[in-house]
LUMPANU-500648 format. One record per atom (N, C-alpha, C, CB): residue number from 1; residue in one letter; atom name; x, y, z. Coordinates in steps of 0.1 Angstrom, whole numbers, plus 5000, padded with zeros to 4 digits. Glycine has a CB too. Example, Ala and Ser with C-alpha at 12.3 -4.5 7.8 and 13.67 -1.06 7.14 Angstrom:
BEGIN
NODE,resi,resn,name,x,y,z
NODE,1,a,N,5132,4943,5078
NODE,1,a,CA,5123,4955,5078
NODE,1,a,C,5132,4967,5078
NODE,1,a,CB,5113,4955,5090
NODE,2,s,N,5128,4978,5071
NODE,2,s,CA,5137,4989,5071
NODE,2,s,C,5129,5000,5079
NODE,2,s,CB,5141,4994,5057
This chain:
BEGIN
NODE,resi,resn,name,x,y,z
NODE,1,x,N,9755,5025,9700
NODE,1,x,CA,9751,5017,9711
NODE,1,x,C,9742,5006,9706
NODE,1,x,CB,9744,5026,9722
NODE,2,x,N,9741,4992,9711
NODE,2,x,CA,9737,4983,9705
NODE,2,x,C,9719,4988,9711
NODE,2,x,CB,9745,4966,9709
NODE,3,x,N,9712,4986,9703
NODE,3,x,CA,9697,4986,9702
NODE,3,x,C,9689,4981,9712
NODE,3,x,CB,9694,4979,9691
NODE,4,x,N,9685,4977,9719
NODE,4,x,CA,9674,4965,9722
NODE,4,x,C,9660,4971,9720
NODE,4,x,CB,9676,4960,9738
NODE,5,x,N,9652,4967,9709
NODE,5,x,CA,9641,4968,9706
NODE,5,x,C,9631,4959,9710
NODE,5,x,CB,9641,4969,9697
NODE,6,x,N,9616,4967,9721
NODE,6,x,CA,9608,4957,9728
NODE,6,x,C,9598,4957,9716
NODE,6,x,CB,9603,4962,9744
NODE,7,x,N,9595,4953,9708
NODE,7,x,CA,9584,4952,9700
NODE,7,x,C,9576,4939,9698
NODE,7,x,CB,9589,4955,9690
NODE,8,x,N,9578,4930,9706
NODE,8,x,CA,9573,4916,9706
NODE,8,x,C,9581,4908,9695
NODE,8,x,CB,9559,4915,9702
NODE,9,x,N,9590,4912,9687
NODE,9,x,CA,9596,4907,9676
NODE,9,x,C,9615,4905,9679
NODE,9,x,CB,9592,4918,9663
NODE,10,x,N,9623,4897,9671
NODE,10,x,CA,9634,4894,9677
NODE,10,x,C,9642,4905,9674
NODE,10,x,CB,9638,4882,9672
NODE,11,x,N,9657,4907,9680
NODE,11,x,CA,9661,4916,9675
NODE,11,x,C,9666,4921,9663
NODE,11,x,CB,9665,4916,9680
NODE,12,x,N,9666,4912,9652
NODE,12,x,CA,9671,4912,9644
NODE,12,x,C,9659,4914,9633
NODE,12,x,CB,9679,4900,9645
NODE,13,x,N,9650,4913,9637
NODE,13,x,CA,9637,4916,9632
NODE,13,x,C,9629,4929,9631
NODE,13,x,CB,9629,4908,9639
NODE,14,x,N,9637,4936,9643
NODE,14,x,CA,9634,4947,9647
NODE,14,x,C,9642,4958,9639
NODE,14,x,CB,9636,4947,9661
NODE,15,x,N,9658,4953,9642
NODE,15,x,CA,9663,4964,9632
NODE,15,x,C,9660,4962,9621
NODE,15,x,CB,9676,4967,9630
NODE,16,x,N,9655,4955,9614
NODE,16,x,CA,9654,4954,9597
NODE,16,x,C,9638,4964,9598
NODE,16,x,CB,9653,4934,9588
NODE,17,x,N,9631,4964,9606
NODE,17,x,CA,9620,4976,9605
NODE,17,x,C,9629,4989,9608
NODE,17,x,CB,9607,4974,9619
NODE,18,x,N,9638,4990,9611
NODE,18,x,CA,9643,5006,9618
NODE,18,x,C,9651,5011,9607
NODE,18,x,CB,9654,5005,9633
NODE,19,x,N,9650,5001,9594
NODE,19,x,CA,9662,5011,9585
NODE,19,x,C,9651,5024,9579
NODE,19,x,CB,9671,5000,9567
NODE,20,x,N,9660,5030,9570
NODE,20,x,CA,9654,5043,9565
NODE,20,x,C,9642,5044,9561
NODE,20,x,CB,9661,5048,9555
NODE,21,x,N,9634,5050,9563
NODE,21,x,CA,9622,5057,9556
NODE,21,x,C,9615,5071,9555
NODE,21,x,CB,9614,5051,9561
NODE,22,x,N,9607,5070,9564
NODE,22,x,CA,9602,5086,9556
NODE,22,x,C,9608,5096,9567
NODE,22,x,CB,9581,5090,9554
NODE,23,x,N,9606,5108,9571
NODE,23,x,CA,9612,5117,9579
NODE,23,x,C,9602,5116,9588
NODE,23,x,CB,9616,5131,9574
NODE,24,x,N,9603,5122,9597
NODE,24,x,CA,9593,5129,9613
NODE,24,x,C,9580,5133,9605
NODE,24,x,CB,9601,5147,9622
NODE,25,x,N,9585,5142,9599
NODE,25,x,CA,9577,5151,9591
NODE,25,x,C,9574,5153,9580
NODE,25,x,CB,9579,5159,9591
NODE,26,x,N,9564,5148,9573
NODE,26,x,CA,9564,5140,9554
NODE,26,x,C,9567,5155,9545
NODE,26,x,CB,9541,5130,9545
NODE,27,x,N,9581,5152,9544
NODE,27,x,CA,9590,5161,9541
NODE,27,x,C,9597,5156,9524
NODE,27,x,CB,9602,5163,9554
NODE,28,x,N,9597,5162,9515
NODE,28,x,CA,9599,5154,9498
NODE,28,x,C,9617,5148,9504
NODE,28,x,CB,9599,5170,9476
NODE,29,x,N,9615,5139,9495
NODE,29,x,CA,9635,5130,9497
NODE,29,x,C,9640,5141,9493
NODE,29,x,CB,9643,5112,9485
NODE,30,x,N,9654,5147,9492
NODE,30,x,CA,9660,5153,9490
NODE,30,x,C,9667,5143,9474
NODE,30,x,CB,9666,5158,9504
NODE,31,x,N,9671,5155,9467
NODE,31,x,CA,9678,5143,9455
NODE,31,x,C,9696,5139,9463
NODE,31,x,CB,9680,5153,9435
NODE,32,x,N,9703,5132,9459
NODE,32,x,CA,9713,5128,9464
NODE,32,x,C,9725,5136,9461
NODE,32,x,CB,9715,5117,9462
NODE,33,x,N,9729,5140,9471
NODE,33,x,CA,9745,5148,9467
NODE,33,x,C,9750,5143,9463
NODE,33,x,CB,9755,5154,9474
NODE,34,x,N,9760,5151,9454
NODE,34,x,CA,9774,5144,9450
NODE,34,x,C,9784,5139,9458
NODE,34,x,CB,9780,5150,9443
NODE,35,x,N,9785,5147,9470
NODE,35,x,CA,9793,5142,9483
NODE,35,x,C,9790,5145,9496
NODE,35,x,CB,9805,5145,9483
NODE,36,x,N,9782,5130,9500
NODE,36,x,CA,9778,5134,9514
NODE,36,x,C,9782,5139,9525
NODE,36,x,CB,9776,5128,9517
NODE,37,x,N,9781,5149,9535
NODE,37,x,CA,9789,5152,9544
NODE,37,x,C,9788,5141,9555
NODE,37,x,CB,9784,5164,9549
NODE,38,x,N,9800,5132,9557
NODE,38,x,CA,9799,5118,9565
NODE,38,x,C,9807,5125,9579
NODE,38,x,CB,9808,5102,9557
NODE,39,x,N,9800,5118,9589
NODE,39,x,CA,9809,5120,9603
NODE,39,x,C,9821,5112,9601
NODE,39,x,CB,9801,5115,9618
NODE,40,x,N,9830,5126,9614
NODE,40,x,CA,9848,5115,9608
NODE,40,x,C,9844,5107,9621
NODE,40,x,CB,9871,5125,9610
NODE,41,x,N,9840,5107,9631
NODE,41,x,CA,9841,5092,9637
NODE,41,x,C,9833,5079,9636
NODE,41,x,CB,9841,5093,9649
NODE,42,x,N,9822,5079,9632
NODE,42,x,CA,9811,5069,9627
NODE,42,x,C,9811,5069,9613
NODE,42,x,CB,9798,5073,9632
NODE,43,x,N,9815,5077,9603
NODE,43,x,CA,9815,5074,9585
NODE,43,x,C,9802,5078,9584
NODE,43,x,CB,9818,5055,9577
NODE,44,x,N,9790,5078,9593
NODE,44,x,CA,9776,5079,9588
NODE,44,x,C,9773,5096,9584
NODE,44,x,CB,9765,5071,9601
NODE,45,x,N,9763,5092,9574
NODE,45,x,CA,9760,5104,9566
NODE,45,x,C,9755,5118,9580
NODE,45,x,CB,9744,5097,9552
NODE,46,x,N,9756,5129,9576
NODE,46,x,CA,9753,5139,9585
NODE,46,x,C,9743,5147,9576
NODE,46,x,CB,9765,5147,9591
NODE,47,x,N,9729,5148,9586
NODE,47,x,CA,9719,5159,9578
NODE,47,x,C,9716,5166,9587
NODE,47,x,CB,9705,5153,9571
NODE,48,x,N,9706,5173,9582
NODE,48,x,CA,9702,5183,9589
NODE,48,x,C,9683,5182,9595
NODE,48,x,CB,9706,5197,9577
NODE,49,x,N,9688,5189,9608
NODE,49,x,CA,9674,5183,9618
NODE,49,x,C,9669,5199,9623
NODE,49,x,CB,9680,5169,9636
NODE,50,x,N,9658,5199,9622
NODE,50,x,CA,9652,5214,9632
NODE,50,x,C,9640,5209,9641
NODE,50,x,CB,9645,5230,9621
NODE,51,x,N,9641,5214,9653
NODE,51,x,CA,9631,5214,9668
NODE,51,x,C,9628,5227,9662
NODE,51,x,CB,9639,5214,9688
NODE,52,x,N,9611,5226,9664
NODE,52,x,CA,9605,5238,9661
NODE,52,x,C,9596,5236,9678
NODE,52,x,CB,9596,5238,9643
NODE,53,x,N,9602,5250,9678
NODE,53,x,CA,9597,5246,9696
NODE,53,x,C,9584,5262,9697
NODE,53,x,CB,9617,5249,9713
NODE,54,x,N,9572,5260,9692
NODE,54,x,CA,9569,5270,9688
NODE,54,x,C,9572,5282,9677
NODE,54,x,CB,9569,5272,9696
NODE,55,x,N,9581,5282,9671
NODE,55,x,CA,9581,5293,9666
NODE,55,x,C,9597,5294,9664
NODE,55,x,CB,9572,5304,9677
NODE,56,x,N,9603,5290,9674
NODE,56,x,CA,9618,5290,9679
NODE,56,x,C,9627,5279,9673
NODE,56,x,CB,9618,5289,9696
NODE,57,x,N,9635,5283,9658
NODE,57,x,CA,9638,5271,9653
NODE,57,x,C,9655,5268,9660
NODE,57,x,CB,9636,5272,9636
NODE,58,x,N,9652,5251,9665
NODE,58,x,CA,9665,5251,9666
NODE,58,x,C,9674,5239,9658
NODE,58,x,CB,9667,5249,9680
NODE,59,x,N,9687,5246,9653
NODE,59,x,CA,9693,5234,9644
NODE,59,x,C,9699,5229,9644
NODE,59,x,CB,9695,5233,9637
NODE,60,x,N,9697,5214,9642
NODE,60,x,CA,9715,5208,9643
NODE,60,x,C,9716,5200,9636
NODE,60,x,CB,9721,5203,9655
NODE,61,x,N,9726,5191,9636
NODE,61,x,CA,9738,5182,9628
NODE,61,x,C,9734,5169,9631
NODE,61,x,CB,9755,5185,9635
NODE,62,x,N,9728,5159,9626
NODE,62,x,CA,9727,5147,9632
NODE,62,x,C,9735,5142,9625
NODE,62,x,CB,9715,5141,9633
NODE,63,x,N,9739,5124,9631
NODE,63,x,CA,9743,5111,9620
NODE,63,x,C,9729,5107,9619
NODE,63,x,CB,9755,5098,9624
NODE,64,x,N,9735,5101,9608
NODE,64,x,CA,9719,5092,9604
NODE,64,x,C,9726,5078,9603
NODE,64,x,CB,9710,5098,9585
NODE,65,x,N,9718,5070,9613
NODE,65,x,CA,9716,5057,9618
NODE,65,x,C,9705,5052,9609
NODE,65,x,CB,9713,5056,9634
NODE,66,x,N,9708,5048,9598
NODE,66,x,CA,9698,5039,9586
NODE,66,x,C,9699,5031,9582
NODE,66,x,CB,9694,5042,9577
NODE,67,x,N,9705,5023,9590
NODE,67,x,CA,9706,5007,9585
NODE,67,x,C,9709,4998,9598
NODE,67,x,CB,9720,5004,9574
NODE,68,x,N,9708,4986,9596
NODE,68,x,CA,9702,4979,9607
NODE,68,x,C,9720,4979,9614
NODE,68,x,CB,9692,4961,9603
NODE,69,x,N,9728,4983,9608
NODE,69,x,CA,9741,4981,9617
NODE,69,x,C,9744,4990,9625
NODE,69,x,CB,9753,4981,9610
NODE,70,x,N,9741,5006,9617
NODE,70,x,CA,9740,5018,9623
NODE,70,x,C,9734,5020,9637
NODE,70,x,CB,9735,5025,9615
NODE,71,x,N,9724,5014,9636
NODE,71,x,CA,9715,5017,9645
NODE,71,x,C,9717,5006,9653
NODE,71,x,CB,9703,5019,9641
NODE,72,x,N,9724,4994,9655
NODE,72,x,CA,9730,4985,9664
NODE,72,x,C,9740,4991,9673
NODE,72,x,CB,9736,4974,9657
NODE,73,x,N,9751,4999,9664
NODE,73,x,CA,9760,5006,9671
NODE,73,x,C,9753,5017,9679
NODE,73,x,CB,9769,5012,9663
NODE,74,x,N,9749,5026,9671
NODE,74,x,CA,9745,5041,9679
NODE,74,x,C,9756,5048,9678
NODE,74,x,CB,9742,5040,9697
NODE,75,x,N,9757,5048,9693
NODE,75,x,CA,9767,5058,9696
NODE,75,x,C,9776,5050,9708
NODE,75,x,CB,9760,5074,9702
NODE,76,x,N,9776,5042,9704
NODE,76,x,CA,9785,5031,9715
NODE,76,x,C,9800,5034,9715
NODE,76,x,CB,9785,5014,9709
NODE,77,x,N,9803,5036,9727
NODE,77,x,CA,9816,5037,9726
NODE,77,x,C,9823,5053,9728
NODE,77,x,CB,9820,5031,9712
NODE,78,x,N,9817,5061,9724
NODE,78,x,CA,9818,5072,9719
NODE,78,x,C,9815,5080,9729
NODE,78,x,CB,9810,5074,9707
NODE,79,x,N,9825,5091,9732
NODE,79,x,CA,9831,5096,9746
NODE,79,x,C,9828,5114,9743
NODE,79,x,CB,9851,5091,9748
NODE,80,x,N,9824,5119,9734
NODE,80,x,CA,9820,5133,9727
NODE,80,x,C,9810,5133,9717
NODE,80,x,CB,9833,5141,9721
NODE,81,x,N,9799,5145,9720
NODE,81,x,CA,9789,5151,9712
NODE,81,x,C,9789,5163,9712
NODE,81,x,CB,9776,5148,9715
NODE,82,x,N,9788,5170,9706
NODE,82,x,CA,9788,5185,9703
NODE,82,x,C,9770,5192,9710
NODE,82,x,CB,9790,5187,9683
NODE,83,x,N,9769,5201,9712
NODE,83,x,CA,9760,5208,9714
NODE,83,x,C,9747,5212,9709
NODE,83,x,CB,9764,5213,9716
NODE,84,x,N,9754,5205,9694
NODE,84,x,CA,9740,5208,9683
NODE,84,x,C,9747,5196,9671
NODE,84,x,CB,9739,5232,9675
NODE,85,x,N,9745,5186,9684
NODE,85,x,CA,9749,5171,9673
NODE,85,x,C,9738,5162,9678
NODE,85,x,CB,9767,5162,9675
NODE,86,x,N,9738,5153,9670
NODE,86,x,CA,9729,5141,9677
NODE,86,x,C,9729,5130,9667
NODE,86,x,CB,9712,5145,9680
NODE,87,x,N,9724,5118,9669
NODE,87,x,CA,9717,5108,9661
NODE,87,x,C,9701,5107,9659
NODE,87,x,CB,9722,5097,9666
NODE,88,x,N,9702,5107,9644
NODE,88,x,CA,9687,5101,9644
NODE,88,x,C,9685,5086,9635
NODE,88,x,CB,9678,5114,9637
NODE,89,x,N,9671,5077,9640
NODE,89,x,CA,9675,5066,9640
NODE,89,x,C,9660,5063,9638
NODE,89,x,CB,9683,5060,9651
NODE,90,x,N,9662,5068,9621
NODE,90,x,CA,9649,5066,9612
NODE,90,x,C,9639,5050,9615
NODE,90,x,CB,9655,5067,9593
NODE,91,x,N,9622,5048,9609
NODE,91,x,CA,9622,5039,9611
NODE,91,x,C,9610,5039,9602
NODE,91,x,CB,9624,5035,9624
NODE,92,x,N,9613,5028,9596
NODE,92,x,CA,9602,5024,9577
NODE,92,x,C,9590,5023,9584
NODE,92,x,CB,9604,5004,9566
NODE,93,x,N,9586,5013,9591
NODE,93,x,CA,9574,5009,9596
NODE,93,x,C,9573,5018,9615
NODE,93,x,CB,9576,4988,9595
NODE,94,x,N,9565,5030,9614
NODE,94,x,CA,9570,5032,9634
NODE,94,x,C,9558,5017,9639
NODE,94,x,CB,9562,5057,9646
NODE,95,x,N,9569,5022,9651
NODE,95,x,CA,9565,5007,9662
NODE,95,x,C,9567,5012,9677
NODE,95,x,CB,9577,4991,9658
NODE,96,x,N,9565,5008,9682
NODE,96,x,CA,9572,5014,9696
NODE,96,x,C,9587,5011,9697
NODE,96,x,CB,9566,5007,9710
NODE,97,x,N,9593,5016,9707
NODE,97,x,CA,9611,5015,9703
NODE,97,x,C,9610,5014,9721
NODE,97,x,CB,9624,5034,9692
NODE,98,x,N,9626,5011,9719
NODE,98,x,CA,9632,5007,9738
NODE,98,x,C,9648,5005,9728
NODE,98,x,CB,9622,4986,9750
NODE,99,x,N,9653,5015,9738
NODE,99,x,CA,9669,5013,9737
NODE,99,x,C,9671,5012,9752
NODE,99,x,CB,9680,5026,9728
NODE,100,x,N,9686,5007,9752
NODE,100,x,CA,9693,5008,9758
NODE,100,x,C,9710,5018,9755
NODE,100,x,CB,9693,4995,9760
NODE,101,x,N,9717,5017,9773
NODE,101,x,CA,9731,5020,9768
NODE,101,x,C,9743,5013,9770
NODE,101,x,CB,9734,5030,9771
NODE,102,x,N,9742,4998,9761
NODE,102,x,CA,9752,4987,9763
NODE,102,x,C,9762,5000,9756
NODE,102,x,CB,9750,4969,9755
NODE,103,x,N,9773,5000,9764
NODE,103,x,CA,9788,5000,9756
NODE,103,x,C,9784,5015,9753
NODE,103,x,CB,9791,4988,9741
NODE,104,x,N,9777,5022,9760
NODE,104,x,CA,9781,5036,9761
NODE,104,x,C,9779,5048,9769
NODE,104,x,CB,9777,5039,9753
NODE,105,x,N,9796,5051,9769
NODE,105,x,CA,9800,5061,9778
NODE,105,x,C,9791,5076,9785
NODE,105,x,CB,9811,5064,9771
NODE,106,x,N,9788,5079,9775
NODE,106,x,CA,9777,5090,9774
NODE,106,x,C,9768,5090,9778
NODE,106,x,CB,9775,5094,9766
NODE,107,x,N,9764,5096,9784
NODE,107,x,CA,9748,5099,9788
NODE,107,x,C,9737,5108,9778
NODE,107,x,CB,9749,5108,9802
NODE,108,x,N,9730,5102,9775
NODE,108,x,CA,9720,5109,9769
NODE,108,x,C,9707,5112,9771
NODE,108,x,CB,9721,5105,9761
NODE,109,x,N,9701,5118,9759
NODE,109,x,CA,9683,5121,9760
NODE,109,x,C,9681,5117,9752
NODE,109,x,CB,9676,5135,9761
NODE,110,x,N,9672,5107,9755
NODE,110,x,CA,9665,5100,9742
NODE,110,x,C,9650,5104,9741
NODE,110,x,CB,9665,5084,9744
NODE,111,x,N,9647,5112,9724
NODE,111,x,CA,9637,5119,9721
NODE,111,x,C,9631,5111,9714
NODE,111,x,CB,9638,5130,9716
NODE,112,x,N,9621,5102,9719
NODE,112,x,CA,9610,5094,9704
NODE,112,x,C,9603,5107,9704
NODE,112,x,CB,9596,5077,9706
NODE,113,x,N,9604,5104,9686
NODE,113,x,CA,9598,5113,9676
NODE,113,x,C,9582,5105,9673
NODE,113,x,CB,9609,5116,9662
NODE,114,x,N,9567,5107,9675
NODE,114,x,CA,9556,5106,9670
NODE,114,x,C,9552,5101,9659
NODE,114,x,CB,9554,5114,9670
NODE,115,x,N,9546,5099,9651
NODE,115,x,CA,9544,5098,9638
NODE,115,x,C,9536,5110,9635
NODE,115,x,CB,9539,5084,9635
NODE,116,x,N,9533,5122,9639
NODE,116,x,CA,9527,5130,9640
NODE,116,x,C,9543,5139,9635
NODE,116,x,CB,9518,5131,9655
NODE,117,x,N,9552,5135,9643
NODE,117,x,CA,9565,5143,9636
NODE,117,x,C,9567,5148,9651
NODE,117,x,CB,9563,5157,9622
NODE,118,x,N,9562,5151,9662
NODE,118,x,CA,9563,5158,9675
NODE,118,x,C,9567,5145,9682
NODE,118,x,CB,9549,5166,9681
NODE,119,x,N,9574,5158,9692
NODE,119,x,CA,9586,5149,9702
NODE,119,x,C,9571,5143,9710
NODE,119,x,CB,9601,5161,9715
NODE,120,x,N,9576,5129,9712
NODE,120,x,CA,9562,5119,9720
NODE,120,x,C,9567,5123,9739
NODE,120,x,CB,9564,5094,9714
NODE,121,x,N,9583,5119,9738
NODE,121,x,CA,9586,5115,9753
NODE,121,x,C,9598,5114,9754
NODE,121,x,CB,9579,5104,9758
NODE,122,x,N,9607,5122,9761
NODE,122,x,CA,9621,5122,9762
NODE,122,x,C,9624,5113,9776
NODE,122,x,CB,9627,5139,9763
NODE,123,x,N,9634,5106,9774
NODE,123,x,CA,9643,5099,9784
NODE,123,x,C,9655,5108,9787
NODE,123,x,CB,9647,5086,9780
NODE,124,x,N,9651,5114,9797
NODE,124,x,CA,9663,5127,9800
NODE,124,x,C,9674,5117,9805
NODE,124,x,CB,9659,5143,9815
NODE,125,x,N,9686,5125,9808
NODE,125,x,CA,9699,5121,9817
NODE,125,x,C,9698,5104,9817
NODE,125,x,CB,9697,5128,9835
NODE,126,x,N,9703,5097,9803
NODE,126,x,CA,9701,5081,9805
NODE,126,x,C,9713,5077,9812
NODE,126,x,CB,9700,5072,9790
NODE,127,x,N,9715,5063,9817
NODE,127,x,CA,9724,5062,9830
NODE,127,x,C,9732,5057,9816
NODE,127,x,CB,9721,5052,9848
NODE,128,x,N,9747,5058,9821
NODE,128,x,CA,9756,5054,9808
NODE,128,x,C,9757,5039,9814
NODE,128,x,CB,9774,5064,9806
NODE,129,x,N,9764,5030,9804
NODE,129,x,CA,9767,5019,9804
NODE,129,x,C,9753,5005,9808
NODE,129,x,CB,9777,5021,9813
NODE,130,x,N,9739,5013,9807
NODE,130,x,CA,9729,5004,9815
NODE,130,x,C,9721,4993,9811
NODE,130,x,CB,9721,5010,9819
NODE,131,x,N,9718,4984,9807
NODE,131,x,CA,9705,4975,9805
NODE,131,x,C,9696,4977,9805
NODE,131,x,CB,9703,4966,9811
NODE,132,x,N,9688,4987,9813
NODE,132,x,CA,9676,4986,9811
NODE,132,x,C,9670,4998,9801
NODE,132,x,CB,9670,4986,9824
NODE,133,x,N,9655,4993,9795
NODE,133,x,CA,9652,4995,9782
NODE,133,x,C,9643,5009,9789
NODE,133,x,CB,9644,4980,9772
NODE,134,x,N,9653,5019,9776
NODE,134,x,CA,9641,5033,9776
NODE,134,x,C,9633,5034,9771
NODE,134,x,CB,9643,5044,9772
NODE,135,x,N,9620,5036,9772
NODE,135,x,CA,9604,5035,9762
NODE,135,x,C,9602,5042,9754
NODE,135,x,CB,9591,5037,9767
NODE,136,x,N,9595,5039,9747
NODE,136,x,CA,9587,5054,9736
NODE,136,x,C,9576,5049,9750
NODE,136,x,CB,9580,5052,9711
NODE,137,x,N,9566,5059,9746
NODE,137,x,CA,9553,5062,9755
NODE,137,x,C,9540,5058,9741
NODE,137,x,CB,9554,5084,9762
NODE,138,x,N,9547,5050,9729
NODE,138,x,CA,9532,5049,9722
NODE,138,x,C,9544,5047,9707
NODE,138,x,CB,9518,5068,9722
NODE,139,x,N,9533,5046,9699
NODE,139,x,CA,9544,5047,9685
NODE,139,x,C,9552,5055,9679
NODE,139,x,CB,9538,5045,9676
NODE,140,x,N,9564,5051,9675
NODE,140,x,CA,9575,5063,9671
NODE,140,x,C,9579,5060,9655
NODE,140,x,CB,9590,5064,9682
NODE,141,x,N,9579,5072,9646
NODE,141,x,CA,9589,5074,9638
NODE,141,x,C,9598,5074,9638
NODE,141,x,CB,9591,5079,9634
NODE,142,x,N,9605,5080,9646
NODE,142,x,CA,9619,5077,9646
NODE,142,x,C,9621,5083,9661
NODE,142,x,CB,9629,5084,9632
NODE,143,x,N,9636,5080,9667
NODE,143,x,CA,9645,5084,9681
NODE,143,x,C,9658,5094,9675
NODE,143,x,CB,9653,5066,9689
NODE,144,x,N,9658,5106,9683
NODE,144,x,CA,9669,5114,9682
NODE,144,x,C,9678,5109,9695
NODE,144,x,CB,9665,5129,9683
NODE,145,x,N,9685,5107,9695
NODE,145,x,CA,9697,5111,9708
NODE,145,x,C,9706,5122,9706
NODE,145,x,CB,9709,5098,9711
NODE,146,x,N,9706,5130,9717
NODE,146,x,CA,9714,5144,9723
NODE,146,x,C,9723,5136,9733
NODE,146,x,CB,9704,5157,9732
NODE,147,x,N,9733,5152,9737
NODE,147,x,CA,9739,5150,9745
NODE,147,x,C,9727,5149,9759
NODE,147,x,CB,9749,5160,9743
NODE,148,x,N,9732,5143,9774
NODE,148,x,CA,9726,5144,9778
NODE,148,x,C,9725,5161,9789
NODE,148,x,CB,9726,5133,9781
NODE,149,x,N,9710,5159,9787
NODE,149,x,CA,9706,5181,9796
NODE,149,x,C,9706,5187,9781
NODE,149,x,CB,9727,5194,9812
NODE,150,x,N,9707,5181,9770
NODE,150,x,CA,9706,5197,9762
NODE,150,x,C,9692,5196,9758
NODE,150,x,CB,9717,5200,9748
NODE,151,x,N,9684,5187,9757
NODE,151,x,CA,9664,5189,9756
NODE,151,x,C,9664,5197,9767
NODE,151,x,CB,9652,5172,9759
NODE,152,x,N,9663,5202,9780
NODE,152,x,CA,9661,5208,9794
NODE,152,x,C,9665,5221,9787
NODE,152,x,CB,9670,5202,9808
NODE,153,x,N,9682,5217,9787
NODE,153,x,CA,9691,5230,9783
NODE,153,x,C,9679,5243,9772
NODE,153,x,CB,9706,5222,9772
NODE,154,x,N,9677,5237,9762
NODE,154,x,CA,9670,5244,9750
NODE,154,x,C,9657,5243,9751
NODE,154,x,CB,9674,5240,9738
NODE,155,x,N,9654,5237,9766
NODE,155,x,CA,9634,5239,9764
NODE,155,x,C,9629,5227,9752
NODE,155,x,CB,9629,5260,9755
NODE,156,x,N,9636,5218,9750
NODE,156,x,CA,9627,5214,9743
NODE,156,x,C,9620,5198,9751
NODE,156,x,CB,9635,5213,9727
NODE,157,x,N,9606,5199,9745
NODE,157,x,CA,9593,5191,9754
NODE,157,x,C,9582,5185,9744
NODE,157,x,CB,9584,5203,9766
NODE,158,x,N,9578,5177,9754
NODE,158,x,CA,9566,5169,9746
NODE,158,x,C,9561,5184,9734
NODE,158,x,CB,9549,5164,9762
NODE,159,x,N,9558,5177,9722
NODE,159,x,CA,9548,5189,9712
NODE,159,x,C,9551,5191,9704
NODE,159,x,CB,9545,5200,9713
NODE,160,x,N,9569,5197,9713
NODE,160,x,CA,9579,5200,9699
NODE,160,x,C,9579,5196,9681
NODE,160,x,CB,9589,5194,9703
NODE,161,x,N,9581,5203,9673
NODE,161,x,CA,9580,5195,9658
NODE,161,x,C,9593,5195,9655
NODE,161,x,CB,9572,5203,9646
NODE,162,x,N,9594,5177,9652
NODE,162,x,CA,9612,5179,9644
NODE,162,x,C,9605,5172,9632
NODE,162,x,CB,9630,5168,9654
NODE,163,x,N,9619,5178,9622
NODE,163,x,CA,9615,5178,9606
NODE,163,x,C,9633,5176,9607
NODE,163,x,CB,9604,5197,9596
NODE,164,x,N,9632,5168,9597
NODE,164,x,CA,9647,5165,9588
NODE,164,x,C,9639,5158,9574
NODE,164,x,CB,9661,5151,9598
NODE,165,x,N,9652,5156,9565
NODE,165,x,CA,9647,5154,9553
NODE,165,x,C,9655,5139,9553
NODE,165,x,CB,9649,5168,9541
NODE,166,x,N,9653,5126,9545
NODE,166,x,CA,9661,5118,9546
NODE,166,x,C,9666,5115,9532
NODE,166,x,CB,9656,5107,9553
NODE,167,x,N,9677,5111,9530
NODE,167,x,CA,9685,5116,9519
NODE,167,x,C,9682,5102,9510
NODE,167,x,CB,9702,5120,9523
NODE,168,x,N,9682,5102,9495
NODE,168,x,CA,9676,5092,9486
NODE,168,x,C,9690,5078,9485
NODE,168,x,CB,9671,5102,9467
């Protein structure tokens, strides 16, 4: 899904801050596989993400949106998520973020991640196809997108700790 980033800066200015950098959670680079596990509908690399919701680990499958194209797209277009899939949509420098959902079907929950590594503020149930821009609530490392209801679904809320590792 194309981006729109409120940061006082252009858009194009914005994604080149949003490519890869450190994780949620200053977690060591992982060294590089020899063969990445890539999603078959997006080509983008798939890692691995855990919501630590107290105590209660939950795990799933993200793409990784790390480059300024990736993260232009999203998930645009794209008509199925799995239940323990998502995007995450690393960011070098955090800043505050604002998406939208030009050009996509799906509804989602948009989780800015803290620089603390904890979930800041979820945009539950986003309206599919919309223009107007979802907030962080303060500065973010990075944005997860879920399907939409599965943050509710699994209890997960402001506090939460997500940790992934981002690949070299």
């Amino acid at each position: 899904m194309v981006r729109h980033i409120l940061a006082g800066a252009t858009l194009a200015l914005a994604l080149v801050a949003c490519s890869p950098g450190t994780s949620a959670t200053a977690s060591a680079q992982a060294p590089a596989s020899a063969e990445a596990v890539r999603h078959p509908v997006s080509g983008l690399r798939v890692i691995d993400l855990v919501v630590d919701r107290g105590g209660k680990k939950l795990a799933f499958k993200v793409e990784l949106a790390d480059t300024p194209e990736a993260q232009a797209k999203g998930l645009m277009f794209r008509t199925e998520l799995g239940d323990f899939e998502g995007m995450i949509f690393p960011s070098d420098v955090p800043e505050a973020r604002a998406f939208w959902m030009k050009n996509t079907p799906l509804s989602l929950d948009i989780i800015f991640i803290g620089t603390d590594g904890r979930v800041q503020n979820i945009a539950a149930d986003t309206k599919p196809y919309s223009l107007d821009s979802v907030k962080s609530d303060g500065i973010a490392s990075a944005v997860l997108e879920l399907r939409a209801g599965r943050a509710k679904a699994l209890g997960i809320v402001p506090g939460d700790r997500v940790s992934y590792t981002l690949p070299q």
